[in-house]
PLY file of the C-alpha trace (Angstrom):
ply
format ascii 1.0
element vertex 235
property float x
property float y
property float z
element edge 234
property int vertex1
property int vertex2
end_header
-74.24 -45.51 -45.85
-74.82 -41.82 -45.23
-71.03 -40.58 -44.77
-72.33 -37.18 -43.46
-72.48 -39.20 -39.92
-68.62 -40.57 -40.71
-67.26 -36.86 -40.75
-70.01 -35.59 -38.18
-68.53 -38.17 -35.70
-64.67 -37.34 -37.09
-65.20 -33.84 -36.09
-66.58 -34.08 -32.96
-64.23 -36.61 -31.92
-61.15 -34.40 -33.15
-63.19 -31.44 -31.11
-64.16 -33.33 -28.05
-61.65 -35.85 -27.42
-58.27 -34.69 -29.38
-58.86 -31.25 -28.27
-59.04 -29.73 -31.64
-60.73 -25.85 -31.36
-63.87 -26.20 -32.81
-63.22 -23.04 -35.30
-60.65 -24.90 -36.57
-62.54 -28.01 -37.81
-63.91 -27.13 -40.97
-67.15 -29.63 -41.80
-68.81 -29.79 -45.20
-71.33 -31.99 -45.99
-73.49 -32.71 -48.69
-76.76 -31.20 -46.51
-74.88 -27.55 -46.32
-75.12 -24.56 -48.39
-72.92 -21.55 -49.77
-68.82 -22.16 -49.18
-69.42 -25.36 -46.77
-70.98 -27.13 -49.39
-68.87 -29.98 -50.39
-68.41 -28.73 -54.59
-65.31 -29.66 -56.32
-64.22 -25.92 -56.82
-65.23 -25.42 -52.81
-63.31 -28.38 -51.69
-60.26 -27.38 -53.74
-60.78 -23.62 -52.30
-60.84 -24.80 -48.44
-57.53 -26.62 -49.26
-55.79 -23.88 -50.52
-57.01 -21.30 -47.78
-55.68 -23.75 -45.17
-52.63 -24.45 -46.93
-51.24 -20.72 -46.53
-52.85 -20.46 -43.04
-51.37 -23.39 -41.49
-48.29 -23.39 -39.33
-44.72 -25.23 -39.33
-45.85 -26.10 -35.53
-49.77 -27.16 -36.29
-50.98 -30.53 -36.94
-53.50 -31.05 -40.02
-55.97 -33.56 -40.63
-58.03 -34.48 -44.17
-60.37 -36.95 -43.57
-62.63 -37.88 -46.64
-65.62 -40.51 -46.78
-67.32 -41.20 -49.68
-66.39 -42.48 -53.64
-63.22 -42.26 -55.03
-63.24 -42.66 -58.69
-60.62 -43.82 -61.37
-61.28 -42.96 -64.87
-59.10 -42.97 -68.02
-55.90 -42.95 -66.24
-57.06 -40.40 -63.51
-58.21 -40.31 -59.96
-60.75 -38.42 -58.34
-62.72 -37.57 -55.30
-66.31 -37.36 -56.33
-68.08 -33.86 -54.70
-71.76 -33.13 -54.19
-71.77 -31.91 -57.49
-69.72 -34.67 -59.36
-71.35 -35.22 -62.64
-70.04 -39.29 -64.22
-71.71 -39.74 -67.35
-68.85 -38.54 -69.28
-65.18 -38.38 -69.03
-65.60 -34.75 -69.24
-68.30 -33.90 -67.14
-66.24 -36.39 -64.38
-62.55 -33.92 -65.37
-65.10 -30.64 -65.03
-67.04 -31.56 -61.78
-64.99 -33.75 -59.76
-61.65 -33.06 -57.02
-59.21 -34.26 -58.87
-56.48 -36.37 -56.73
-53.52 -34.81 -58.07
-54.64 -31.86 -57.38
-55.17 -32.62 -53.78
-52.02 -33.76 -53.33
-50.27 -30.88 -54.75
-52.57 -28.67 -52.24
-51.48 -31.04 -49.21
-47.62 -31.27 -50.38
-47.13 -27.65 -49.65
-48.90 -27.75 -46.18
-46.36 -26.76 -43.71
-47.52 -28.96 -40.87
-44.99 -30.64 -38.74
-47.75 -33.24 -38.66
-50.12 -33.99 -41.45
-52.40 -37.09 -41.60
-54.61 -37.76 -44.39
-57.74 -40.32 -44.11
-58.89 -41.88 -46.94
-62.53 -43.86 -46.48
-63.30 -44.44 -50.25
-62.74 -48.21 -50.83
-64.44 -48.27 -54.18
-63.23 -46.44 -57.48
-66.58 -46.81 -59.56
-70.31 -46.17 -57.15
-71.98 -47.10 -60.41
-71.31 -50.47 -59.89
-73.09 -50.19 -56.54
-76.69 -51.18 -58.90
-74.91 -54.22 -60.28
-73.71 -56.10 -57.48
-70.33 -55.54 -57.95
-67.44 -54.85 -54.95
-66.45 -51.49 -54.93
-62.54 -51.72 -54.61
-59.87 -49.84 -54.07
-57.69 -49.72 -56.72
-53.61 -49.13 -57.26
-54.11 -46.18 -59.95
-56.06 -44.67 -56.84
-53.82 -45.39 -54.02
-50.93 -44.65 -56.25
-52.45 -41.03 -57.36
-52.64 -39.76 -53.78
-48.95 -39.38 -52.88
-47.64 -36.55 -50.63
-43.99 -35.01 -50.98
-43.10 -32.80 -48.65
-39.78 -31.00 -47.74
-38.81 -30.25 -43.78
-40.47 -27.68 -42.18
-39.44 -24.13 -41.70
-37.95 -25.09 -38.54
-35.87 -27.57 -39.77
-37.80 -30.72 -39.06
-38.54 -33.55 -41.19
-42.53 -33.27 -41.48
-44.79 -36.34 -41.20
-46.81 -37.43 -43.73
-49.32 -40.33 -43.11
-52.24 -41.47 -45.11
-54.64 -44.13 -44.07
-56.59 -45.76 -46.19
-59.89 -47.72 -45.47
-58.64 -51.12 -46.94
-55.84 -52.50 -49.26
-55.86 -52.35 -53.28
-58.25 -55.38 -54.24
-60.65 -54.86 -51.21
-63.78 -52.75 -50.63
-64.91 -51.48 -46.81
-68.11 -53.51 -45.43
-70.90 -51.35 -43.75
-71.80 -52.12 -39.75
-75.41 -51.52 -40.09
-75.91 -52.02 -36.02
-73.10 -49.48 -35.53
-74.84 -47.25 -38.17
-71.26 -46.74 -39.67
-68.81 -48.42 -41.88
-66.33 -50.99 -40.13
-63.22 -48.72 -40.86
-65.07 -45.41 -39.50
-66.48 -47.39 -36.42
-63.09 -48.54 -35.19
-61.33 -45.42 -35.92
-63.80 -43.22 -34.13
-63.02 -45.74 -31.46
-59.52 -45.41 -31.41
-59.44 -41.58 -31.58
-61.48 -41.79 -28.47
-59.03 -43.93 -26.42
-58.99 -47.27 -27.43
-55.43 -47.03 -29.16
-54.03 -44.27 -26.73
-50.08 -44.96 -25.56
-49.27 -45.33 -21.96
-49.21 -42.06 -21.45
-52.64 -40.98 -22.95
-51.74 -40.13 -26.35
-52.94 -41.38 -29.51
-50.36 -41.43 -32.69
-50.80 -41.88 -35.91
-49.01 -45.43 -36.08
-50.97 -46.55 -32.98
-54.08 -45.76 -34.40
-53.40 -47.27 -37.66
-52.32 -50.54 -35.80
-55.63 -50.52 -33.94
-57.79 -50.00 -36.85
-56.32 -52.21 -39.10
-56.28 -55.08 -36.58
-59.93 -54.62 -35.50
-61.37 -54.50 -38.92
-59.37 -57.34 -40.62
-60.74 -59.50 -37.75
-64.25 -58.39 -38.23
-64.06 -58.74 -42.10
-63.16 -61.98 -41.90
-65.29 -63.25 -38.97
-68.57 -61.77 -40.12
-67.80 -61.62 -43.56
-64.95 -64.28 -44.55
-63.97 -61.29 -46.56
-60.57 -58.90 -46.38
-60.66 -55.90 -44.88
-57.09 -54.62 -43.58
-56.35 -50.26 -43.33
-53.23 -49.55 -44.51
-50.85 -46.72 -43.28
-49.01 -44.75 -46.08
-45.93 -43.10 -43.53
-43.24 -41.11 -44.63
-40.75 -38.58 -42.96
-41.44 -39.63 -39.17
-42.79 -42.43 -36.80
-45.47 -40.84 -35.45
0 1
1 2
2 3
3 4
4 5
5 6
6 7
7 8
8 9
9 10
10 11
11 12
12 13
13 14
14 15
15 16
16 17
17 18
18 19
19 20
20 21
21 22
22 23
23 24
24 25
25 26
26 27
27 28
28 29
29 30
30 31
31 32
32 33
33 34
34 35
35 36
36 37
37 38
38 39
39 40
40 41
41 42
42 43
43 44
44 45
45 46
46 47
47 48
48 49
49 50
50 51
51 52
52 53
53 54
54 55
55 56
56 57
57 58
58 59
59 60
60 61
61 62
62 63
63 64
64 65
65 66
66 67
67 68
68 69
69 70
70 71
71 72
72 73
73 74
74 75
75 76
76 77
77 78
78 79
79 80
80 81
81 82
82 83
83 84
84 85
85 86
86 87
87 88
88 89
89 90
90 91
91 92
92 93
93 94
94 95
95 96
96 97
97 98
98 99
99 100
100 101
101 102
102 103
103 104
104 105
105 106
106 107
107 108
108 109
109 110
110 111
111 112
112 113
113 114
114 115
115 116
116 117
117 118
118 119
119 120
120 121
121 122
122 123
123 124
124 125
125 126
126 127
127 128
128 129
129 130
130 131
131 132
132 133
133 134
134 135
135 136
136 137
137 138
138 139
139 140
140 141
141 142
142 143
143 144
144 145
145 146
146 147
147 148
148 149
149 150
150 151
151 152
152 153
153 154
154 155
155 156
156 157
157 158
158 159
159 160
160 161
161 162
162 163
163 164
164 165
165 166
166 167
167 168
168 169
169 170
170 171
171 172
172 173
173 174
174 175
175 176
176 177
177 178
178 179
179 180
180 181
181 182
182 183
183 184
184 185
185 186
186 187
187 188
188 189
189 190
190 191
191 192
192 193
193 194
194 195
195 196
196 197
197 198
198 199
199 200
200 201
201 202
202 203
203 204
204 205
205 206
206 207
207 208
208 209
209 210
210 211
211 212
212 213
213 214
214 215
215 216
216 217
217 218
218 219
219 220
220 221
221 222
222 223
223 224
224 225
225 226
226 227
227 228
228 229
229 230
230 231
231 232
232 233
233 234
């Protein structure tokens, strides 16, 4: 699927609906140019600039869609410029996962929520036929560690991942987005809000995960079930 509509719709969801200033959403795609272009060394760079220009008070959010790649031991986020041929070519143009998680570990968010829609750790295997899965050297090599805040606080950490190690994430053609993205976007909008309006991380991770294990295995008789990574909160 074309995941420039997945982070299009993210954005103006986080904008429009979770109230997120719009100068404060950074979007890169793989249809932009100059510093917004989605390179490994631009991705990395973004990271680091917000890292020292976020707050203890702010909330941060990653979201990712598109390949995730494991490959002699390593994990990786492929870029618009992501070269796989080689081992070295994939170490020289790809985001390596490690180093996004050192990046995220020293964001000083009291809230930080990470979104991971790459349920497949090889897209050559897209020509052959083959699932696209996520796999546990993946899952494993995105782990935040954070200490509390400046002010004290234990900071939350929460990733959530498209499906579980094993499975791949099924496309919604009549939606015109993957499964996960469809009934996240929905959530974020309302569907998963509290009684009192609000939308948390745990509540939106219960939503999503429900919704799309159902639909995997009604339309599909596959699995399909999100996963929430939490640490250092309940939120």
């Amino acid at each position: 699927r074309d995941c420039v509509v997945e982070v299009v719709a993210v954005r103006d969801a986080l904008v429009n609906v979770a109230g997120f200033k719009e100068d404060k959403v950074f979007l890169m795609t793989d249809d932009m140019t100059g510093q917004m272009e989605p390179t490994n060394i631009n991705v990395i760079m973004r990271l680091g600039i917000l890292a020292k220009q976020i707050q203890p008070e702010d909330t941060f959010v990653f979201y990712f869609s598109g390949h995730g790649i494991v490959n002699d031991g390593s994990s990786f986020l492929l870029a618009a410029n992501s070269n796989t041929v080689t081992q070295d070519t994939l170490e020289m143009s790809a985001v390596p996962l490690d180093r996004v998680s050192k990046i995220l570990s020293s964001v000083k968010a009291q809230q930080l929520l990470m979104v991971i829609d790459a349920c497949r750790n090889n897209p050559e295997t897209v020509r052959s036929g083959e699932d696209n899965v996520l796999t546990d050297d993946f899952s494993k090599g995105f782990k935040i560690r954070r200490s509390s805040n400046n002010g004290g606080q234990p900071s939350v950490s929460a990733t959530l991942y498209a499906c579980n190690v094993g499975e791949r994430g099924y496309e919604w053609p009549e939606k015109g987005h993957g499964v996960f993205s469809y009934y996240l976007l929905e959530g974020l909008k309302g569907k998963a809000a509290n009684s009192q309006g609000e939308v948390v991380v745990t509540d939106l991770a219960n939503y999503t995960g429900e919704r799309v294990a159902k639909w995997a295995q009604t339309t599909r008789g596959k699995k399909q079930t999100p996963w929430l990574d939490l640490s250092g909160g309940s939120r």
